[in-house]
Every structure is written in C-alpha cells, then in structure tokens.
N, C-alpha and C positions, 0 to 999 in steps of 0.2 A: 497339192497345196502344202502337205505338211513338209515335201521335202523342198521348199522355196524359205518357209520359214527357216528353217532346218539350217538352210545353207545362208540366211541373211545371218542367222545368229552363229554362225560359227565367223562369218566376216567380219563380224561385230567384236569378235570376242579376240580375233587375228590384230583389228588392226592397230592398237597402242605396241602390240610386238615390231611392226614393220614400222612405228615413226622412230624419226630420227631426233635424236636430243640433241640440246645445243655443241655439247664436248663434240660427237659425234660428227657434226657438221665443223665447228672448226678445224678439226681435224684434214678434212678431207680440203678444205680451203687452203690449206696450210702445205698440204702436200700437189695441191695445185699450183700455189703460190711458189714454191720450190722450183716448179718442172718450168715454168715460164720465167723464174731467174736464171736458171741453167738456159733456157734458147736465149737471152738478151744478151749473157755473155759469149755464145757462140757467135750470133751476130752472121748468122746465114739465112736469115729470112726475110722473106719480102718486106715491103712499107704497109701492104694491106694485114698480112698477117701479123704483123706487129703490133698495127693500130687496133687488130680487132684483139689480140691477146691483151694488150691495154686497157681495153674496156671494158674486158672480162675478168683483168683484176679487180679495177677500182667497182665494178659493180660487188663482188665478192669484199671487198674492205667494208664498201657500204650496208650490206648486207650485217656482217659481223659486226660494224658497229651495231647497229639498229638493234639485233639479237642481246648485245652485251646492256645495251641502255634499257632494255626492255626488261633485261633480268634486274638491273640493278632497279628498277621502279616499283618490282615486284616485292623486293628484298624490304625496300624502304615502306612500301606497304605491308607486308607481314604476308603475303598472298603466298600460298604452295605453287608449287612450279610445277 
C-alpha cells in the first residue's frame, strides 16, 4: 500500500512537468503547418491525402484560435494561467 501511494504521489508531482503550455503547442502547429505547405506546393499527393491534410490544418487553426481567445478571456479577467 505504501508503495501505491508512493508512486500516485510521485505521478502527481510529474505531471504539470509533462503538460504542454500554450507557446509550446503553438509551436509544434506551426512547424506542422510548415511541412503541409511544403507537400501543397509539391503537388504530388493524392486528393484524399490532401483533403485529409486540410482538415488537419483548419482543425489545428481552430484549435489555436480557441487557445488564444481563451488566454485573452483570462488576461481580461486578471485570472493566472
């Protein structure tokens, strides 16, 4: 038993290390959004992979917005992030 708590509290104490913060995620969207303008101007992939690389940007824009409006609601409220 004590080494159950043992290891809840050390998971506990792990996982604000392992989240990802908003820069963080942009980031990584960003360098996403890159590698899918580099295949559009290639212009050698199918019509499915296109539409589905499409969809997986504007879900990532949507996302980012949502993120940014979310900080800015925070800001306007005086709320820590």
């Amino acid at each position: 038993m004590l080494k159950r708590i043992i290891a809840a509290l050390a998971l506990s104490l792990a996982m604000p290390v392992m989240a990802e913060n908003d820069t963080v995620k942009d980031v990584k969207d960003a360098s996403k959004d890159a590698v899918d303008t580099a295949k559009d101007k290639l212009g050698t992939d199918s019509g499915m992979d296109k539409a589905k690389r499409h969809a997986d940007r504007k879900a990532r824009q949507a996302k980012r917005k949502v993120r940014h409006t979310k900080n800015q609601v925070k800001d306007d409220l005086g709320v820590k992030k």
